[in-house]
N, C-alpha and C positions, 0 to 999 in steps of 0.2 A: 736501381729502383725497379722493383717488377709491377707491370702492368699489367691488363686485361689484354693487351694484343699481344702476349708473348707467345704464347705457343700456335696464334694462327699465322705469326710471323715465323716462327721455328719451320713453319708447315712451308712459306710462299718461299723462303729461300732454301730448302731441301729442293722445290719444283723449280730453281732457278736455273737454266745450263750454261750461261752467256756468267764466264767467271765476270769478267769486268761489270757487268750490271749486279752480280750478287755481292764483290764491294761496294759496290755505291749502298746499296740497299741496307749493307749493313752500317756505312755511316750517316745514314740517312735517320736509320732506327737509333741509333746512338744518342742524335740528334733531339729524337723525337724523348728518350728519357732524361733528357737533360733541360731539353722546356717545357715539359708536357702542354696539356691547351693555355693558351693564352686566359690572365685574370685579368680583372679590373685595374690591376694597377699599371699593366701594359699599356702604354701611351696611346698605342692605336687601337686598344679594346676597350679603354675606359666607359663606353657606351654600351657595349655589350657583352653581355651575360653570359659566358656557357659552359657554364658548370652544367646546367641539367645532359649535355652530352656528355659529360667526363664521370658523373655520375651513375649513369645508365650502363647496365652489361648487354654488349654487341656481339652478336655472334657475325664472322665474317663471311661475306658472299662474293659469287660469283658479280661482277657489273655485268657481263653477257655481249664483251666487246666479238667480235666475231671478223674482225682486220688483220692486215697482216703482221705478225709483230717486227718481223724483220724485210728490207724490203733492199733488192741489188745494188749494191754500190751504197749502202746507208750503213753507217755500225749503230745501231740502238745507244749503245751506251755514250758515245760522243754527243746524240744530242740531250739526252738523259744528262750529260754532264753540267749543260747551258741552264738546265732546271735551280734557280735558288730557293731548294729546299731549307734552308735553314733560315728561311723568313717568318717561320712561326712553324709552334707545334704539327699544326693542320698538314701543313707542305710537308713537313717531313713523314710523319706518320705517309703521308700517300703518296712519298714516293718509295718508303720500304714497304709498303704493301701493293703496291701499285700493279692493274691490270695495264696492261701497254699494248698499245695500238700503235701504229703508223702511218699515215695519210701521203701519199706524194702526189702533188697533182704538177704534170710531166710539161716539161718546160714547151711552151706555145702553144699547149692542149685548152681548148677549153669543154669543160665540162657542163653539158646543158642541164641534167638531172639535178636538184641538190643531193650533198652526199649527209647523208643522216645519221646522226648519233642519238640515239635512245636507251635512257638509261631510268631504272626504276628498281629500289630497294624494297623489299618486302618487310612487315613486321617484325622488329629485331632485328632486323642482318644492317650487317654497314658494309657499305660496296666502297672500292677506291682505283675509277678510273681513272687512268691517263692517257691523253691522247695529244700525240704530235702530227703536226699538221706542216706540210712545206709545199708552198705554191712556185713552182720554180718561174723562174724568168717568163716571160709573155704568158703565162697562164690566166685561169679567170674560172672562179667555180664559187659556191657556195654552200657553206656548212651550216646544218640546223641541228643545234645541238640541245637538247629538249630532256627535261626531267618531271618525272611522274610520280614519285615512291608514293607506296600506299601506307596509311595508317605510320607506328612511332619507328621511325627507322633512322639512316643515320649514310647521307651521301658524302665524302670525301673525293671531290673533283679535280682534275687540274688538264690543264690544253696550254700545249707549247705552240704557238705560231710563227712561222716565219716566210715572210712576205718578199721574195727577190725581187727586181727590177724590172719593173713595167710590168709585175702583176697585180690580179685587182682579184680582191677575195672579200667577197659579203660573208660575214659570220652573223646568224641570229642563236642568239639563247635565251630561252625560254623554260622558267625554274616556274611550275603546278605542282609541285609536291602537295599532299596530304595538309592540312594545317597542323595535325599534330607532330610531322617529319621535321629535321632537323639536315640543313642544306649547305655545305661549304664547299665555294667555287675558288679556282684561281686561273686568271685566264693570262700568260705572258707572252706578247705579241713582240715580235724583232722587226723591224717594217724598213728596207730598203725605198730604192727609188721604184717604187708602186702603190698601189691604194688599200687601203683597210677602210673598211663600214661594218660596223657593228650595232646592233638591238639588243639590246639584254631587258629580258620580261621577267619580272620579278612577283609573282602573285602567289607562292605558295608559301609553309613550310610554318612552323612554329619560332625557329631560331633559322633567319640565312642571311648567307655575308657571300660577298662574292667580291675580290680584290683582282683589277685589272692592272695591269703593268706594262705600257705603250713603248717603246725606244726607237727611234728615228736614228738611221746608221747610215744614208745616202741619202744626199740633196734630193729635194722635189718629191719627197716622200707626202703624202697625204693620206689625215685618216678622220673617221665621224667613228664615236665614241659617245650612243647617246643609249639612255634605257627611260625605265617605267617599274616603280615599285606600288602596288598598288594593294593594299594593307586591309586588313579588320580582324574585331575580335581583339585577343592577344598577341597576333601576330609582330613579330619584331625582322626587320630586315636591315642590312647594313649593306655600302656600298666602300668602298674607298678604291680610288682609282690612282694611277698615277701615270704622265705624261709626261716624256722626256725628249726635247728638242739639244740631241747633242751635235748636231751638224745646220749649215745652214739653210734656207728658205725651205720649210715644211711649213704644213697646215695641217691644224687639229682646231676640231668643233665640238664640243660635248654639251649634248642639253640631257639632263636629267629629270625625268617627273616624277612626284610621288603624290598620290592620294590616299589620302589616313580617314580611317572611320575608328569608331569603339574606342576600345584602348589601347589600339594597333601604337606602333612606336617604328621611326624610320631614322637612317644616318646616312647621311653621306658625305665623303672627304675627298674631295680631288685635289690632287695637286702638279700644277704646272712647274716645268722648269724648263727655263730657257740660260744652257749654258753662253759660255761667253763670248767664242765664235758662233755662235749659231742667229748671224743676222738674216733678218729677211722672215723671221719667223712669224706665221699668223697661225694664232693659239688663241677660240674663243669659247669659254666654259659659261653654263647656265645650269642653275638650279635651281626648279619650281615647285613649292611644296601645295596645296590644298587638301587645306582640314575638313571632315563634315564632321567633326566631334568636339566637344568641349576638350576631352578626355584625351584627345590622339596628340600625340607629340612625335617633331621632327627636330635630331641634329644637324645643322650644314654647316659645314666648311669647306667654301673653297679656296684654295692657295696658288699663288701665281709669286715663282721667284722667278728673278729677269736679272741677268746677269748682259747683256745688251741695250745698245737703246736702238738701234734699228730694227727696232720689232712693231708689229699691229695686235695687243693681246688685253683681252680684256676679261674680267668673272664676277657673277654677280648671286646670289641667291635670295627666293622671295619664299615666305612662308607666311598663307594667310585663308581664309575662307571663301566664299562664292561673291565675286561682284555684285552688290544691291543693286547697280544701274542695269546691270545686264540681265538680271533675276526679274527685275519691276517690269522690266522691255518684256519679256514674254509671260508675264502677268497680267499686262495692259492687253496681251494679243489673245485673251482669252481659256492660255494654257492653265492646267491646274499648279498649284505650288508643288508639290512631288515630280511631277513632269520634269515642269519648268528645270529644278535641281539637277534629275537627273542628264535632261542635256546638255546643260551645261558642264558637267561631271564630265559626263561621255566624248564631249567633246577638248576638253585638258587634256584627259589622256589618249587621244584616234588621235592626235597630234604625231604621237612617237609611234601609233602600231601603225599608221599609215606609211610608215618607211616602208615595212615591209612586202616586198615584193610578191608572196608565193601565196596565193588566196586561201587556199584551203588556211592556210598557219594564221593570216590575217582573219579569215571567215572563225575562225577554233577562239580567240581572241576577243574579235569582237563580242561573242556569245558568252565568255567566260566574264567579261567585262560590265553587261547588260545582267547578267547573273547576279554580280556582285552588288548590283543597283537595285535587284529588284525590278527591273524596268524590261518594256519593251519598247524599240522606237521603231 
């Protein structure tokens, strides 16, 4: 079947020289004409729409990764190989077009700067980063990985992570794309016995979906797995996450928020699994929706299979409007009704940007958030 990426893929594997990464790429593209984008009738698309991206002619760009691609003692294509590109059209497509970066943060280093991924498509172009990340043993650093595209563009993402023993890695990612951009993420995380904390900011893009994919591979691993989608207009955003306790006593926490206005529309799908040795396991998921629209709609599903009973795991999701008690309470204190909403708002979602650590991203954040209210507080 011929496609629109054929001859910009003719082009990325001419520039490939790493023979083993130019087969992968080429089963990858195989891949990718054999599913093309995911329809509605796909189980885990059924929510979402994205024909308008399969539609659209994309001329391909540079993403503007500026790392190293290979890095001593690392083969690219070995961890390239751990990539499950054949999870859907999207993965494939970017890993046969895939810019590639390497991350190693050196085992007991830590890293006090964040290391920064900034990535931004222009009108027309569709960019297809990929970026591995390996925090070795005793490390400790933190990645902010951040998307901008302007006007109709078309990002294809992916970040491989992998978290050794006794390390501790903050990842925030934060998707402001354009509202007319179109944004697909995929973030798969390997998590030994050390820590992962994750933020995923979810406030831009016309169509975006971002699928996380957790695995716990050594005892005593721990991770936080929380975001914020925060919607208007016709903005549509999808989450689906997934957490897998294959060994035993870890901890995962995932709260979720989303705030819908207009005829914004949101999804989110987590799913826990706790196999069958994996006792000891504390696994607890949250998903909190608030509407300020007649109009705005949210899907949730959370899912918890437990294949143990010595486990502490629980999930639950709420989807509803602004508290009247809590609304009347600073009505009675004199505020105006717009205020009053708005703090209330502001305050659902500073729940989850308060995770983050590095003020300027938290101060960028807030402002975009107060924006989105109209408000000032």
């Amino acid at each position: 079947m011929e496609t629109q990426f054929d001859e910009s893929f003719k082009a990325r594997l001419a520039a490939e020289d790493d023979a083993a990464i130019r087969a992968l790429r080429e089963r990858a593209f195989a891949a990718f004409i054999e599913k093309g984008f995911p329809s509605l009738k796909d189980e885990d698309w059924k929510y979402t729409n994205v024909s308008p991206i399969a539609k659209e002619r994309w001329q391909t760009a540079a993403a503007g990764i500026e790392l190293e691609h290979e890095d001593a003692g690392i083969r690219a294509h070995e961890l390239l190989e751990r990539f499950r590109y054949d999870r859907n059209g999207f993965t494939a497509l970017n890993l046969a077009m895939a810019e590639i970066a390497i991350i190693k943060i050196a085992k007991d280093t830590v890293v006090d700067e964040p290391i920064e991924l900034n990535f931004a498509a222009a009108e027309g172009k569709a960019i297809f980063p990929h970026v591995v990340v390996i925090a070795e043993s005793g490390s400790k650093a933190t990645i902010v990985e951040s998307y901008s595209s302007q006007a109709r563009s078309f990002t294809n993402a992916a970040v491989q992570i992998l978290v050794e023993d006794n390390a501790k890695l903050t990842h925030y990612r934060v998707q402001k794309d354009s509202a007319e951009a179109f944004n697909y993420g995929v973030t798969e995380v390997t998590l030994g016995k050390g820590s992962y904390d994750s933020t995923n900011i979810n406030l831009g893009g016309a169509i975006s979906r971002h699928d996380i994919e957790l695995k716990f591979t050594a005892e005593g691993g721990e991770a936080w797995v929380d975001g914020l989608y925060m919607l208007d207009g016709e903005q549509h955003s999808d989450t689906h996450s997934t957490i897998d306790h294959t060994v035993p006593n870890c901890l995962s926490h995932q709260t979720y928020k989303g705030v819908l206005n207009g005829r914004s529309r949101g999804v989110f799908n987590g799913k826990v699994f706790v196999r069958e040795n994996a006792h000891g396991t504390d696994a607890q998921q949250q998903n909190k929706n608030l509407l300020l629209s007649n109009d705005a709609r949210v899907d949730t599903k959370p899912q918890l299979e437990i294949f143990n009973d010595d486990v502490k795991c629980s999930h639950g999701a709420t989807v509803g409007q602004l508290e009247d008690e809590e609304l009347f309470y600073l009505l009675t204190r004199g505020l105006p009704e717009s205020l009053a909403r708005n703090l209330l708002t502001y305050g659902f979602a500073e729940e989850v940007i308060n995770k983050i650590e590095i003020e300027a991203i938290k101060s960028d954040l807030d402002a975009t958030v107060l924006n989105r209210l109209h408000a000032e507080i």
